[in-house]
C-alpha positions as CSV (number, residue, x, y, z in Angstrom):
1,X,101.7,62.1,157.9
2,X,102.1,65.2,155.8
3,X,100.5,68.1,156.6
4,X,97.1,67.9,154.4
5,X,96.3,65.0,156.4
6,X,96.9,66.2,159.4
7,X,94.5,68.9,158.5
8,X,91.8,66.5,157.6
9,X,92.3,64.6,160.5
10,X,92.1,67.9,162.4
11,X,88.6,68.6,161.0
12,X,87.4,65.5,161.3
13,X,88.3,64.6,165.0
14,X,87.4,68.2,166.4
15,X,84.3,68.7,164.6
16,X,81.7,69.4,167.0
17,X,79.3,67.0,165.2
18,X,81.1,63.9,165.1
19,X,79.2,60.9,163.6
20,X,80.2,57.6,161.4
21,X,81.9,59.7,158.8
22,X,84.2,61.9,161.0
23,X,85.3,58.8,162.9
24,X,85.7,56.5,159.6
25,X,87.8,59.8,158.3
26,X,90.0,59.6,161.8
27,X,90.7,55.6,161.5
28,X,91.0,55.7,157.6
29,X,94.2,58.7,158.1
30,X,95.6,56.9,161.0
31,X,96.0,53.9,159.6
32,X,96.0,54.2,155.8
33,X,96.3,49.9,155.0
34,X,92.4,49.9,156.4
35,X,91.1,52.4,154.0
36,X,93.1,50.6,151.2
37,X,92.1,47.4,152.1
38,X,88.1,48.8,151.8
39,X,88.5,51.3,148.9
40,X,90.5,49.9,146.5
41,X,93.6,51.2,145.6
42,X,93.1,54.7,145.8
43,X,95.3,57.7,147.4
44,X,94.2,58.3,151.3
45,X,92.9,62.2,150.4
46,X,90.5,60.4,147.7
47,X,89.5,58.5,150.1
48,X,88.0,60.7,153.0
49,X,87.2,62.6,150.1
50,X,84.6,59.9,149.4
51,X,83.3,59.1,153.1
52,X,83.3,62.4,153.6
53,X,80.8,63.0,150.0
54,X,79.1,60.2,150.9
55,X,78.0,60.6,154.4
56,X,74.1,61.3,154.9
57,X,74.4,63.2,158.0
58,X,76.3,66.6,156.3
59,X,78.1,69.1,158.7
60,X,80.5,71.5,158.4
61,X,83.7,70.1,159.2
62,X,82.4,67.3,156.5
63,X,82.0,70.0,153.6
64,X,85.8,71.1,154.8
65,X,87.5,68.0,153.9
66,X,85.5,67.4,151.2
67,X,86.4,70.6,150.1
68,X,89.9,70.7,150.8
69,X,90.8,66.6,150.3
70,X,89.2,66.9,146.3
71,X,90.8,70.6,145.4
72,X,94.3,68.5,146.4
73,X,93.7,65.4,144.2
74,X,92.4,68.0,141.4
75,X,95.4,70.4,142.1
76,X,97.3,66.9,140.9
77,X,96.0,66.8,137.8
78,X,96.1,70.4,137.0
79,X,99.5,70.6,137.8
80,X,100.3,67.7,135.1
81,X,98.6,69.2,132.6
82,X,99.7,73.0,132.9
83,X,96.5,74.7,134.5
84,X,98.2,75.8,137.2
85,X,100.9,78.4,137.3
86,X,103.3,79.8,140.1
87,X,104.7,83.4,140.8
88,X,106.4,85.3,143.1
89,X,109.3,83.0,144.2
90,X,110.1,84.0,147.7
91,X,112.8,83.1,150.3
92,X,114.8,82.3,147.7
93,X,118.4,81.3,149.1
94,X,121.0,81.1,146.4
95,X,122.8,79.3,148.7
96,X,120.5,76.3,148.9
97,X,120.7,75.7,145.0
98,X,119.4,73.3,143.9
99,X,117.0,72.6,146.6
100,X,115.5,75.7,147.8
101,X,114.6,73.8,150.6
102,X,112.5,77.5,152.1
103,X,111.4,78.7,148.8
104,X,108.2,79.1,148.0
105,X,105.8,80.8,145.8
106,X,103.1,83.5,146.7
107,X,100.9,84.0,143.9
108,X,99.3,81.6,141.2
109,X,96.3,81.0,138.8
110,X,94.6,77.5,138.1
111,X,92.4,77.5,134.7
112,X,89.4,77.2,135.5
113,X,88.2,76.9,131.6
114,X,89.8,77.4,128.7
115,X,91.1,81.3,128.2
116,X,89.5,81.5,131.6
117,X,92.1,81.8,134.8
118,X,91.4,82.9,138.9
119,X,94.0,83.9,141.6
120,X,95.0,80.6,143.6
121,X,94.2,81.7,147.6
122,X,96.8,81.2,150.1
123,X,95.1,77.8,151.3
124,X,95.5,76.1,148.1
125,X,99.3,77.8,147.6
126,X,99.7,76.0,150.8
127,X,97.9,72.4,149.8
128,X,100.1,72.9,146.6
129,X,103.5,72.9,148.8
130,X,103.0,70.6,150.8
131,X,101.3,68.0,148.5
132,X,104.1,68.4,146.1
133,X,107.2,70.0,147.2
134,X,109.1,67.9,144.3
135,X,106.9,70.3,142.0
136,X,107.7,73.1,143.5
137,X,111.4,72.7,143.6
138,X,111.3,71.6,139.9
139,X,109.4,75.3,139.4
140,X,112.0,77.8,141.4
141,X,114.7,75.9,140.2
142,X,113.1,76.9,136.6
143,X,112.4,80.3,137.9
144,X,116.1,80.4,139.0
145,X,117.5,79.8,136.0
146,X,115.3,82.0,133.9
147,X,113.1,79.4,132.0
């Protein structure tokens, strides 16, 4: 389980208000065929995104993961179309090349409308690596070699 889910599972289980939707968000992320087999083919974070939208009885924890489950699926798209960019490549061992398996970046901006860019905070940096470390290796490996 990466790390994203593991954090919506987090919310979800230890939310102080649990109800239908925190429990449907625990069984869907611990076993991934059910919420498949009931949603359709859709990505698991899509999924809790939607029980957790969808739910009448609204708590905290619940805004959380729908907070944090659709800013990863949007962060997808973003980063296919060039809305997002990277900066400050850190940890950077040359000796890793090409992987840069402990690189990472500190700093971004996501457009939020055309001409129109904000400051990526350090939660969605960290959604970013660990949704999409393939990305991320792609983008110091370009930093590395000046692009």
């Amino acid at each position: 389980m990466n790390k994203l889910l593991e954090r919506l599972r987090e919310l979800a289980a230890g939310s102080r208000h649990q109800n239908d939707a925190t429990r449907e968000i625990v069984r869907v992320i611990d076993d991934p065929g059910y919420g498949q087999f009931w949603r359709g083919d859709f990505p698991t974070v899509i999924i809790v995104a939607s029980i957790a939208s969808e739910s009448k009885d609204q708590n905290p924890a619940l805004r959380k993961i729908q907070d944090l489950a659709t800013r990863s699926y949007l962060f997808n798209a973003a980063l296919g179309e060039g809305r997002i960019t990277l900066d400050l490549a850190t940890n950077v061992d040359h000796n890793d090349f090409p992987e840069f398996t402990d690189a990472y970046f500190t700093a971004g901006k996501i457009q939020i409308a055309p001409g129109s860019w904000r400051d990526l905070s350090e939660e969605e940096l960290e959604i970013i690596h660990e949704e999409f470390p393939e990305l991320i290796n792609t983008k110091i490996n370009e930093w590395y070699h000046g692009a």
